[in-house]
N, C-alpha and C positions, 0 to 999 in steps of 0.2 A: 355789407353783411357777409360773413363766411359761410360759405354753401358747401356741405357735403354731402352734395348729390352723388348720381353712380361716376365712380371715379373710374381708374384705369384695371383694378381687378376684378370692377365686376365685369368691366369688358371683355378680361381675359379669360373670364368663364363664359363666357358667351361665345366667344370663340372656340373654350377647348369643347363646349355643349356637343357643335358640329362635329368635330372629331369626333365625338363618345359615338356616335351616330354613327361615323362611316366606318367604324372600328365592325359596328354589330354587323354592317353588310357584309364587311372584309368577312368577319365570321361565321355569317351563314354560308360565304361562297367556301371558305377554308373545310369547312366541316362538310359539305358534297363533295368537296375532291380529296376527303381521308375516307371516305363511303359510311359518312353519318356520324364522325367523329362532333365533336360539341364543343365548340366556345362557351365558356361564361361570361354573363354580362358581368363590369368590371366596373369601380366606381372611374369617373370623367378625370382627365387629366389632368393634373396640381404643377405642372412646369408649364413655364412660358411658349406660347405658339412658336419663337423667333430659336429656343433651344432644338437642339437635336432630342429626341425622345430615345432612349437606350434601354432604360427600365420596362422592358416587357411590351412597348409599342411600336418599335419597329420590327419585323418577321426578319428572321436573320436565316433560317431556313423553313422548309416548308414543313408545317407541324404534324405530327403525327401523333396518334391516339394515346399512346404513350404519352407523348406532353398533356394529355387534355384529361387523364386518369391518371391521376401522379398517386404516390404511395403515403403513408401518414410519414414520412419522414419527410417534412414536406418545405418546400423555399417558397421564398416571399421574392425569387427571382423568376417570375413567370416565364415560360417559354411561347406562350404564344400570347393574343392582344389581351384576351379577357381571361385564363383562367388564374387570375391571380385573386378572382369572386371567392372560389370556395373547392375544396379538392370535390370531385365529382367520381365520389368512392364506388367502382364498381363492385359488383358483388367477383370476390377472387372464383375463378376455375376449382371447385370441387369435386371431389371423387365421389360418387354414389354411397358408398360407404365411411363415416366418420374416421377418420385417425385420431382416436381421444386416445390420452395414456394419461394425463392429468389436466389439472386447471386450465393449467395455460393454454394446452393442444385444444380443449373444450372450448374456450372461450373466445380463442380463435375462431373454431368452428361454427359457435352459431352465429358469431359477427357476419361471418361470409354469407350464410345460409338467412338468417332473419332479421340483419342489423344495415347492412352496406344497401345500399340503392344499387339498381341492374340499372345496367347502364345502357338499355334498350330504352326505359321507362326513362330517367337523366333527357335524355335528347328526344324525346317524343314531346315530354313537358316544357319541357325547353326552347323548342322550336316553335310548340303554340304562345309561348311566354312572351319571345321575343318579335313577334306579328302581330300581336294585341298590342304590344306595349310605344311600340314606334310609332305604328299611326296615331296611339292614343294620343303621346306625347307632342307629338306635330301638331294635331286638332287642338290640344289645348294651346300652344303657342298663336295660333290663329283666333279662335274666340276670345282670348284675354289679353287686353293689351299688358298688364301687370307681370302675370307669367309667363309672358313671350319675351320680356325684356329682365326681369328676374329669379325664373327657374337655372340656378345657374350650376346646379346637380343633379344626379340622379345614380343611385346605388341600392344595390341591392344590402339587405340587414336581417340581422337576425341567423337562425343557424343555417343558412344555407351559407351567409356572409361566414361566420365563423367555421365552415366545416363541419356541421355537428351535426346534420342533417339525419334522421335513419328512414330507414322503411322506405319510402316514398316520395319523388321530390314533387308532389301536388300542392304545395304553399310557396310561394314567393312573399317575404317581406322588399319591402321598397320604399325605401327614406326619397320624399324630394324636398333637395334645399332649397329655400325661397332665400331670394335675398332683400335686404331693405333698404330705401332709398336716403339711407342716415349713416354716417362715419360708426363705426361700431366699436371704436378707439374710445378711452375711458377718460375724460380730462385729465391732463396731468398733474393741477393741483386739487380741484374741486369737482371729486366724484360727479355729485350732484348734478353738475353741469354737462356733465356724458348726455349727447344725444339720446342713448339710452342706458336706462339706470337699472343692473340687474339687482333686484334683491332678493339672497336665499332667506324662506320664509319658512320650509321647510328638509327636511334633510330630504334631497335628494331633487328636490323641486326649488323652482323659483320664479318669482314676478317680474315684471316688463315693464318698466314706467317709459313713458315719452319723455325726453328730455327737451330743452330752448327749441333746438332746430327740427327736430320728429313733429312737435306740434306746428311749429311753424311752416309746416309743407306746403298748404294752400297757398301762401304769401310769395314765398322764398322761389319756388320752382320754376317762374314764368310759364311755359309751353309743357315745358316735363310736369305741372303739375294734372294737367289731364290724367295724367297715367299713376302718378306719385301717389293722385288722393286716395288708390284703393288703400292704401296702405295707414294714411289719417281714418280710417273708415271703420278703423280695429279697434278704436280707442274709447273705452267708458267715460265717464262723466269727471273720473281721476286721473284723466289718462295713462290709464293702465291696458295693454296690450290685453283685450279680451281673446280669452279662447276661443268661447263661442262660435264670435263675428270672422273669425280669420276662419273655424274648422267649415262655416255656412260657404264663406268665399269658393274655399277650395274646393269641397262638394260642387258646388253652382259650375265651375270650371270643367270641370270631368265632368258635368252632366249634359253640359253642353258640348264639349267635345265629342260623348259619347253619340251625342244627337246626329253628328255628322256620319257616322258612317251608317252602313246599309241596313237596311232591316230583313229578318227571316223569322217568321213567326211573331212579329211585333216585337221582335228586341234589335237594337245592333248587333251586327256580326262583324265576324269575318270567316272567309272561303281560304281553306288550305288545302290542297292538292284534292280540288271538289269537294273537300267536305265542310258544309256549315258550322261554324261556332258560333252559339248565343251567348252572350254580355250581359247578365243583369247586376247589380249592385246592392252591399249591404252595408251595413255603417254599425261600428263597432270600437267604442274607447276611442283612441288618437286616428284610427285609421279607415278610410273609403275602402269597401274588398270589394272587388272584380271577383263575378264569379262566371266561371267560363267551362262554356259544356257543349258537348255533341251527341247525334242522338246514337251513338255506342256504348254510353255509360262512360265518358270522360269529364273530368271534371277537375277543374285546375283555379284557387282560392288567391288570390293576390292582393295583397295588402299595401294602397300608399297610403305612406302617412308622410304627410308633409311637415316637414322641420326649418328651425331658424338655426342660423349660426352663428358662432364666437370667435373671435382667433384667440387664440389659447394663453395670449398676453392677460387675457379678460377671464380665464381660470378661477373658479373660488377659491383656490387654495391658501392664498392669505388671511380665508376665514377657514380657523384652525379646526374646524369640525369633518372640513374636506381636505382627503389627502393629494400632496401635488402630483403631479403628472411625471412619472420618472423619464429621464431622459429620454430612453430606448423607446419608449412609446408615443412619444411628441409627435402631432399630425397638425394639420392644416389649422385644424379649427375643432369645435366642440359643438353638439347640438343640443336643441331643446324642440320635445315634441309635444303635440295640443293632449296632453293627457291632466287630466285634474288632479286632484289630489283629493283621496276618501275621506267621509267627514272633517272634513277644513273647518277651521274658526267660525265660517260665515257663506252665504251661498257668493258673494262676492269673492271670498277666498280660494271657492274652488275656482271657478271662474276665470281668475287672471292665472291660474296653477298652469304650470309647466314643467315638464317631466325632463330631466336630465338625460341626453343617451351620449353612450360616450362609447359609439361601434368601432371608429377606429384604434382610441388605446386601446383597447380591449383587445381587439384580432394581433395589436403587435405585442401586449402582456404576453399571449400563449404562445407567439411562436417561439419554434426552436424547442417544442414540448412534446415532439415525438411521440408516445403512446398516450401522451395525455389525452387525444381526440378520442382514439378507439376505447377509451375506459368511457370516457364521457357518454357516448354512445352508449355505450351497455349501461348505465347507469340510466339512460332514459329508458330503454329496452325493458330494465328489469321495472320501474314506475310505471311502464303504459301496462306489462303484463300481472302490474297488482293494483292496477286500476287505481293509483295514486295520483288522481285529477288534480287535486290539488296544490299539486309541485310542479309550476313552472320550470320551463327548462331554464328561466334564466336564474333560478334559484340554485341548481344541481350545476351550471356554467361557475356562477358564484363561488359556491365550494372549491371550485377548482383554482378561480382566481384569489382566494386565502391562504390557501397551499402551497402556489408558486411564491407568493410572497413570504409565506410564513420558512418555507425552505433555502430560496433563494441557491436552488443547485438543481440546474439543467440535467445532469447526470441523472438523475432520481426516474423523469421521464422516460431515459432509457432503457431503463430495469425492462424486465417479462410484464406481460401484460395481468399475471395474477397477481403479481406482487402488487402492482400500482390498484388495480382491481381491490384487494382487502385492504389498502389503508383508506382508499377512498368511499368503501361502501362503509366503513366504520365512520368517518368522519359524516357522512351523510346519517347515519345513525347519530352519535351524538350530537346535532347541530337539532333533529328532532326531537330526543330525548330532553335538551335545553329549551328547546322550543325558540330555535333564533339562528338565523342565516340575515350576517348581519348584511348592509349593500357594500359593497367593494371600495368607492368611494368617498361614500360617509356614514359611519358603524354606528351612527346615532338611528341610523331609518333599520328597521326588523322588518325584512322580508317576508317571514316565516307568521302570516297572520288565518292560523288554521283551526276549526273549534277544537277544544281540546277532545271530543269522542272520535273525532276523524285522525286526530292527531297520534292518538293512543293505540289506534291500529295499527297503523301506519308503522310505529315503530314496535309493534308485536311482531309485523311480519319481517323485518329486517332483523332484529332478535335471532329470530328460528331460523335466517338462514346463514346467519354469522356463527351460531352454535352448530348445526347441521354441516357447515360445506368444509370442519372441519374434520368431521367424524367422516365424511364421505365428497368425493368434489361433484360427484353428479348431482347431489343436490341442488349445485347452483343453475344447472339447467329446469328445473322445475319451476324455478323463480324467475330465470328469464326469458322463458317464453309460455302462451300461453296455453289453457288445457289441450284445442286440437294441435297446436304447434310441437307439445310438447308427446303425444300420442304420434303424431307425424315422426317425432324424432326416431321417439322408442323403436320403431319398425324397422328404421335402419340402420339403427345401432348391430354393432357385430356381436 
């Protein structure tokens, strides 16, 4: 019988897993001898252990803070092991007094002043980040024998992944890829007979069936099947990869891990230059959040969510409702994360539901997009200060990803940061006036699911300041930031 058990790549993630690992030490010691400079955690190595690593993992000089604060003109040629995570935007050196003369000098200015993350706070969060996170990850390899032999990733997601970060950097998203103990290769003549059979059921989502060999793990594995059966153990009465039983698993794993380390005040901790960290946890949508505090009033929110993978041969884009993968953006593989899908056909529907993420095209769609990040930003800046909850960042990311495609000229990002500023705050207008930001992937799924009195707002106040910021541009200070922010400003304005 044909056994595709774990073959030679899941090996080779197991292997580069350790590197990922000794990369963080390298970078905790790199970041004491630049005097607190910060590595970002970076996703696991995608070349062969036996290759030389040239791409941003071998130190070719010794990095300095500069490399680790790059500007938004930014490479995807890292200079040192991790920051190739996400730019680690310091708030710029400003002058006490504003240099506004128009839009643009404005918009600059409160970027620096209320938009960019200090880069005191970057490495403070950072440094707690990456000390929870290592032993956590160790302890789960030790309690489960399942994800100690296929945790065969771990990356950071979301905008901190994309650069988009503002304010703050007190949330870490964190993808971990499980791997499965079934060939993920598609039969070459009879779908159906795939180990596993992905079916898009809804736009943007899709189901899991176990194929001949996924079912047959018990039988098939010999000895490997002690370990293989968590994996038979997800499967409903259709053998359909339940959500549920896989998001219980992973829960159970971390919660047992978390069991292992020390306690202070009844929770696990950890101790960083004598001071206590407590660990409690809350569970939200696709993802387990670590929530992590001391008693100064710190407080740092981390989000796994554990994801399965595809190699990108396994793409839906043969089903015409999903667009394919442009070359320039081709990566490893594609994930899907335990997120349901809102009223589904049937409670079985949400159930086997699986959310599409596609973080790597994504981060290589916008490079080379130069002020597209810093609008981006202000675009969330100007929603958190008109209290537009409603708008996901990955809705206002969206917009942006229509744009590049719809323009298809790198030039455009170059522009001044006002100019990119009004086409983008008008498209974000009309996408609400329409009422539809469609998903980037497949324009069948509408994003944009907001009651229409919220919705109506929402585009009053964008209204008033597309009409306003052209009668006057300090206007658009009013809108992005907030009442005392904006009293704070007034004061030092000249």
């Amino acid at each position: 019988m044909n056994r595709s058990g774990p073959g030679r790549q899941e090996e080779r993630e197991r292997e580069e897993s350790g590197d990922f690992w000794k990369w963080l030490a390298v970078g905790a010691g790199a970041a004491a001898a630049v005097a607190g400079g910060v590595y970002m955690l970076s996703r696991a190595l995608e070349s062969e252990p036996e290759e030389p690593r040239s791409q941003g993992w071998v130190m070719t000089h010794d990095p300095t803070a500069d490399d680790l604060f790059s500007s938004d003109e930014e490479s995807l040629q890292p200079q040192g092991p991790m920051d190739e995570l996400t730019d680690a935007v310091s708030r710029l050196a400003v002058s006490s007094v504003p240099r506004v003369s128009n839009l643009n000098s404005l918009l600059a200015d409160i970027h620096s002043r209320y938009v960019a993350i200090r880069k005191e706070d970057l490495e403070r969060h950072y440094n707690v980040f990456m000390k929870v996170i290592y032993p956590l990850h160790e302890n789960m390899k030790k309690v489960d024998p399942y994800y100690g032999r296929y945790s065969s990733r771990i990356q950071i997601a979301g905008s901190h992944y994309d650069r988009l970060r503002i304010k703050k950097p007190d949330e870490f998203d964190m993808d971990i890829v499980i791997g499965l103990p079934v060939n993920l290769e598609e039969h070459p003549s009879n779908p159906e007979e795939s180990d596993i059979v992905i079916e898009p059921v809804h736009a943007g989502y899709v189901q899991l069936r176990a194929g001949v060999q996924y079912v047959n793990i018990l039988i098939r594995d010999g000895a490997d099947s002690v370990i293989n059966a968590q994996a038979y153990k997800w499967l409903d009465d259709k053998k359909y990869i339940q959500r549920s039983k896989f998001m219980s698993w992973f829960k159970s794993v971390v919660d047992r891990a978390l069991n292992k380390f020390l306690k202070y005040n009844g929770y696990p901790s950890v101790t960083i230059d004598g001071v206590p960290y407590t660990i409690s946890v809350s569970s939200s949508g696709p993802a387990y959040t670590l929530i992590i505090k001391n008693y100064t009033g710190f407080k740092l929110d981390v989000d796994l969510v554990p994801a399965l993978k595809f190699p990108e041969r396994r793409w839906l884009g043969k089903n015409k409702a999903y667009r394919d993968i442009p070359p320039h953006c081709s990566a490893a593989y594609w994930m899907v994360v335990p997120k349901p899908i809102k009223h589904g056909n049937s409670s079985h529907d949400e159930d086997r539901s699986w959310r599409i993420a596609m973080h790597d095209q994504e981060r290589k769609f916008i490079h080379n997009s130069y002020n597209l990040r810093s609008v981006n930003r202000l675009l969330k800046k100007l929603r958190d200060a008109q209290d537009m909850d409603y708008i996901a960042s990955y809705y206002i990311k969206t917009l942006f990803l229509w744009k590049i495609d719809e323009l298809n000229n790198p030039a455009f990002w170059q522009r001044d940061l006002a100019t990119i500023f009004k086409v983008m705050l008008k498209e974000f207008h009309t996408a609400l006036v329409e009422k539809k930001i469609r998903y980037f992937w497949n324009r069948r799924n509408n994003l944009l699911k907001i009651p229409d009195n919220i919705l109506k707002g929402y585009v009053n106040k964008l209204e008033k300041l597309i009409n306003k910021m052209d009668e006057d541009y300090m206007w658009v200070a009013r809108y992005l930031l907030t009442p005392t922010e904006y009293s704070e400003y007034e004061q030092i304005l000249p």
